[in-house]
LOKOLFI-450776 format. One line per 4 residues: number of its first residue (from 1); their letters; for each residue x, y, z of N, C-alpha, C, CB. Coordinates in Angstrom, 1 decimal. Glycine has a CB too. Example, Ala and Ser with C-alpha at 12.3 -4.5 7.8 and 13.67 -1.06 7.14 Angstrom:
<sites>
1) AS) 13.2:-5.7:7.8:12.3:-4.5:7.8:13.2:-3.3:7.8:11.3:-4.5:9.0; 12.8:-2.2:7.1:13.7:-1.1:7.1:12.9:0.0:7.9:14.1:-0.6:5.7
</sites>
This chain:
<sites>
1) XXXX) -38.4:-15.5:27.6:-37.8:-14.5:28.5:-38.8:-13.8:29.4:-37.0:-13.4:27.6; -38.7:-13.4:30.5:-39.2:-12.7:31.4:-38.4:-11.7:32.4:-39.9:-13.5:32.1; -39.2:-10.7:32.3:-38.6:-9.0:32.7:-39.4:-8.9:34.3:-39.4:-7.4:31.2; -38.2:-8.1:34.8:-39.4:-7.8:36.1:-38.5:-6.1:36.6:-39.3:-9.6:38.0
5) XXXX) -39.6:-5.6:37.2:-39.5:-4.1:37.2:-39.7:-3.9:38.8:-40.6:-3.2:36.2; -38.0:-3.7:39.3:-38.2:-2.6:41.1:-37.2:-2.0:41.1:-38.4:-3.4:42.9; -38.0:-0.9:42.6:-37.2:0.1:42.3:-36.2:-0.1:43.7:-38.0:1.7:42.1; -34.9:0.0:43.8:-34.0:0.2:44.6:-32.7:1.4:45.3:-33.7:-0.6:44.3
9) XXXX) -32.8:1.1:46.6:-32.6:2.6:47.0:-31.2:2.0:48.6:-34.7:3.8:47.6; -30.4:1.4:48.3:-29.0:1.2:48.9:-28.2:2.0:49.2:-28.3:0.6:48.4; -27.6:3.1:50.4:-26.8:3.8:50.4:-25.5:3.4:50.4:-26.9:4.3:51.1; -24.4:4.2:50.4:-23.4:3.6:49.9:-22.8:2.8:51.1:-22.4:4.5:49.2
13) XXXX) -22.8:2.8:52.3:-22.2:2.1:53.5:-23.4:0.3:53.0:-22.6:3.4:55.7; -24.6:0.6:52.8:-25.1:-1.0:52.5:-24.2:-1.5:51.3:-27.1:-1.1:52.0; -24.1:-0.8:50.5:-23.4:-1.5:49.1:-21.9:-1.8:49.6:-23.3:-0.2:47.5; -21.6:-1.6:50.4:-20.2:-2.1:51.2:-20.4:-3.2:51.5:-19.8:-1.4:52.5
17) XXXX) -21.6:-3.6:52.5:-21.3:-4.9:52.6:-21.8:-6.1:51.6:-21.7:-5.0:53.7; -22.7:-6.0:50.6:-22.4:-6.6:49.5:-21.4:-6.6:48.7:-23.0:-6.4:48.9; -20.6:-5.7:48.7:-19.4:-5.7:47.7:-18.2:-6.4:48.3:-19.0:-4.3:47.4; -18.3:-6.4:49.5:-17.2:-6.7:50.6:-17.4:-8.4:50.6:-17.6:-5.9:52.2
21) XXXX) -18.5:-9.1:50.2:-18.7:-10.4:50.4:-19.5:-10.5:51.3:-17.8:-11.1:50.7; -20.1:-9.9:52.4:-20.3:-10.1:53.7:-22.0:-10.6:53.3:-20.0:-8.6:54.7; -22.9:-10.4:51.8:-23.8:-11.0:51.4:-24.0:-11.3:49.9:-24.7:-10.5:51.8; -23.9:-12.8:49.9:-23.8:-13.0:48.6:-24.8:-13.2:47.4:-23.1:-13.9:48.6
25) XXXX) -25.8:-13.1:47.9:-27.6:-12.4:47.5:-28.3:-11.5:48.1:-28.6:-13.3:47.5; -28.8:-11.0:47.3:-29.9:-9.6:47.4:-31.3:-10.2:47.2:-29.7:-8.2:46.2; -32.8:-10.0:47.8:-33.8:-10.5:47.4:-34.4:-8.5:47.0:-34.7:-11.9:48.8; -35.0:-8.4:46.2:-36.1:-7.6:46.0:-37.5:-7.9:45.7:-35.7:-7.0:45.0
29) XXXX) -38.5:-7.0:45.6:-39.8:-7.3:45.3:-39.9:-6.5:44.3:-40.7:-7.0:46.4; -40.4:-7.3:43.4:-41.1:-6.2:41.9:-41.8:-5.8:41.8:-41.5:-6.3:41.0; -42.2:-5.1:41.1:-43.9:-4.3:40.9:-45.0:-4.9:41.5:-44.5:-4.1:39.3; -45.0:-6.1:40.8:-46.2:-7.2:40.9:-46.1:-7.8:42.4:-46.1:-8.5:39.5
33) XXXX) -45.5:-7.3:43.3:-44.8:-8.1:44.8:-44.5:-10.0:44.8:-46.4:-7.8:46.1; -43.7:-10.0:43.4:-43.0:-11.2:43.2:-41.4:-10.9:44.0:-43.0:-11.4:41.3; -41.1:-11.7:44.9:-39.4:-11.7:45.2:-39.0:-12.2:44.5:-38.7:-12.2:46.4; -37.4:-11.6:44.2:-36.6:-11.9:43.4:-35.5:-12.3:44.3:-36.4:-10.9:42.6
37) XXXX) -34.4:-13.2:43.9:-33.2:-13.4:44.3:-32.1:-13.5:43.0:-33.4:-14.6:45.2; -31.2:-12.8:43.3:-29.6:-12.6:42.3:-28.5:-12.7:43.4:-29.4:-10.8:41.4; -27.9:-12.9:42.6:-26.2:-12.5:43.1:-26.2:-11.3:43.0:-25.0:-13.0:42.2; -25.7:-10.6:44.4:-25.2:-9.3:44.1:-24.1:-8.9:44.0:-25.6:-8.7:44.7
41) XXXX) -23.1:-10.0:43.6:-22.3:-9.4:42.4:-23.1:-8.7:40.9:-21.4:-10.6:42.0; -24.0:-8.7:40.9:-24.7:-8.3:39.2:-24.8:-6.5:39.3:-26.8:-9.3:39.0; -25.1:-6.0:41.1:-25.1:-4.9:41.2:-23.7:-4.2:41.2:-25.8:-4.8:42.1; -22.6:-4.3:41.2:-21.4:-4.0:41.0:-21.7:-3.2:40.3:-20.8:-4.8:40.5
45) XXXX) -21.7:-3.0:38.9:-21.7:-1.5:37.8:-22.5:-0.5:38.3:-22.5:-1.8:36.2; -23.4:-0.4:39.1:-24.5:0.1:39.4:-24.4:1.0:41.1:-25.6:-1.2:39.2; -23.2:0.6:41.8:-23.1:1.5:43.0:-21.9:3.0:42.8:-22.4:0.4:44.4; -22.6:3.6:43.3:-21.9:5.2:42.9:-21.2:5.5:44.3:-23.2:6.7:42.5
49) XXXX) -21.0:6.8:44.7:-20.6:7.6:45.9:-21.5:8.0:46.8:-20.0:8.6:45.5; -22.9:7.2:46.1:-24.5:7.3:47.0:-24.9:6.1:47.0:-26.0:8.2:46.2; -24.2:5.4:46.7:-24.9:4.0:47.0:-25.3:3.8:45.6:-26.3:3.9:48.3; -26.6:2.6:46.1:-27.5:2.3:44.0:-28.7:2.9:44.6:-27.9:0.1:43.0
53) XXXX) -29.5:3.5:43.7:-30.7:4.5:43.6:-31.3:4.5:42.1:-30.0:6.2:44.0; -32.7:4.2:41.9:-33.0:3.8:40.4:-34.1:2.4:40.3:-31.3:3.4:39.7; -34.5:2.7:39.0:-34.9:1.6:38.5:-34.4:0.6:38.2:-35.5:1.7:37.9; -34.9:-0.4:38.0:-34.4:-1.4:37.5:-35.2:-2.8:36.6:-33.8:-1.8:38.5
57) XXXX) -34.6:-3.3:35.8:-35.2:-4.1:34.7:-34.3:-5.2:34.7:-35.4:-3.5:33.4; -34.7:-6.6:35.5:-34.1:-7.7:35.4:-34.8:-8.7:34.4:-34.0:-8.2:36.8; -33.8:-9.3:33.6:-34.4:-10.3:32.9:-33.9:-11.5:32.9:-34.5:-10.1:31.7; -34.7:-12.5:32.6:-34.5:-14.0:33.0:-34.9:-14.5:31.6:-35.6:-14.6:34.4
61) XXXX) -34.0:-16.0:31.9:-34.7:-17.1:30.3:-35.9:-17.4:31.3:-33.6:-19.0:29.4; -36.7:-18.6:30.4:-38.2:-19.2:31.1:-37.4:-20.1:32.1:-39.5:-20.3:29.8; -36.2:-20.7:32.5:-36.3:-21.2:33.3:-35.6:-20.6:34.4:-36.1:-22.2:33.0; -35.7:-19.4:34.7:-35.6:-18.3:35.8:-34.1:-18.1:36.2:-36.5:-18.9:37.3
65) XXXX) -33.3:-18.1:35.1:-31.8:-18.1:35.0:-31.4:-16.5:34.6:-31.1:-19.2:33.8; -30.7:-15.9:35.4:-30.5:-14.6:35.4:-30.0:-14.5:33.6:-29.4:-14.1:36.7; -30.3:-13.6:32.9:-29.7:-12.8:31.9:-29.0:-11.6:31.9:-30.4:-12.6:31.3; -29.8:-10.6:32.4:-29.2:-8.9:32.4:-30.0:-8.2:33.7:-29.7:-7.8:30.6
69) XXXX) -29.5:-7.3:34.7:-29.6:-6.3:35.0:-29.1:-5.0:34.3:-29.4:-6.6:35.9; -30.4:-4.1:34.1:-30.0:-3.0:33.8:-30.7:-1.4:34.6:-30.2:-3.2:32.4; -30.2:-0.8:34.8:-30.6:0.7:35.3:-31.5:1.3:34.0:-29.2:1.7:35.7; -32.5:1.7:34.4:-33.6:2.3:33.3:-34.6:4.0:33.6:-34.9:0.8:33.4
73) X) -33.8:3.8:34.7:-34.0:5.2:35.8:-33.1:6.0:36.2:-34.4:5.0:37.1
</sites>
Protein backbone atom coordinates (compact mmCIF):
# COMPACT_ATOMS: atom_id res chain seq x y z
CA UNK A 1 0.00 0.00 0.00
CA UNK A 2 1.06 3.52 -0.59
CA UNK A 3 -0.24 6.88 0.98
CA UNK A 4 0.29 10.26 -0.57
CA UNK A 5 -0.37 13.60 1.26
CA UNK A 6 -1.87 17.21 -0.58
CA UNK A 7 -3.44 19.82 0.27
CA UNK A 8 -6.57 21.08 -1.71
CA UNK A 9 -8.49 24.20 -1.91
CA UNK A 10 -11.74 24.12 -4.73
CA UNK A 11 -14.40 26.63 -4.36
CA UNK A 12 -17.69 25.65 -4.54
CA UNK A 13 -18.56 27.01 -8.32
CA UNK A 14 -15.06 24.59 -9.37
CA UNK A 15 -16.70 21.56 -7.48
CA UNK A 16 -19.69 22.21 -9.85
CA UNK A 17 -18.04 21.42 -12.59
CA UNK A 18 -16.67 18.18 -11.47
CA UNK A 19 -19.75 17.14 -10.01
CA UNK A 20 -21.70 18.11 -13.03
CA UNK A 21 -19.50 15.68 -15.29
CA UNK A 22 -18.06 18.42 -17.11
CA UNK A 23 -14.40 16.62 -15.68
CA UNK A 24 -14.06 13.30 -15.08
CA UNK A 25 -10.47 13.44 -13.36
CA UNK A 26 -8.66 15.68 -11.08
CA UNK A 27 -4.68 15.55 -11.16
CA UNK A 28 -3.06 16.90 -7.82
CA UNK A 29 0.53 17.21 -6.63
CA UNK A 30 1.69 15.69 -3.34
CA UNK A 31 3.99 16.74 -0.87
CA UNK A 32 6.86 15.01 -2.51
CA UNK A 33 5.66 16.95 -6.10
CA UNK A 34 4.47 13.41 -7.37
CA UNK A 35 1.00 14.01 -9.68
CA UNK A 36 -1.67 12.20 -8.93
CA UNK A 37 -4.68 11.32 -11.07
CA UNK A 38 -8.39 9.94 -9.59
CA UNK A 39 -11.76 10.10 -10.48
CA UNK A 40 -13.34 12.86 -9.18
CA UNK A 41 -16.17 11.23 -8.43
CA UNK A 42 -14.02 10.04 -5.10
CA UNK A 43 -14.34 13.80 -4.07
CA UNK A 44 -18.07 13.78 -3.78
CA UNK A 45 -18.26 13.32 0.24
CA UNK A 46 -15.84 15.96 0.62
CA UNK A 47 -17.58 19.34 -1.17
CA UNK A 48 -19.42 21.66 1.29
CA UNK A 49 -21.22 25.18 0.68
CA UNK A 50 -17.25 26.33 0.25
CA UNK A 51 -16.27 24.09 -2.04
CA UNK A 52 -13.42 21.21 -0.73
CA UNK A 53 -10.72 22.92 1.52
CA UNK A 54 -8.29 20.47 3.58
CA UNK A 55 -5.92 17.84 3.65
CA UNK A 56 -5.84 14.95 2.24
CA UNK A 57 -4.54 11.25 2.41
CA UNK A 58 -4.93 9.12 -0.71
CA UNK A 59 -4.10 5.51 -0.67
CA UNK A 60 -3.28 3.07 -3.32
CA UNK A 61 -2.45 -0.94 -3.46
CA UNK A 62 1.37 -1.39 -5.06
CA UNK A 63 -0.11 -1.48 -8.25
CA UNK A 64 -1.36 2.23 -8.16
CA UNK A 65 -5.20 1.29 -7.91
CA UNK A 66 -7.10 3.78 -5.92
CA UNK A 67 -8.22 2.47 -2.37
CA UNK A 68 -9.50 5.43 -0.08
CA UNK A 69 -9.57 9.10 -0.05
CA UNK A 70 -9.85 10.60 3.16
CA UNK A 71 -9.98 14.30 4.72
CA UNK A 72 -7.35 14.44 7.63
CA UNK A 73 -7.50 18.31 8.00
Amino acid sequence: MKEFYFSLNLDYEECLAYYKGHYNEIQVVDDSGKKLRFSAQKLTPFVSSIGIKGRFRLKTNDQHQFMSLEKII
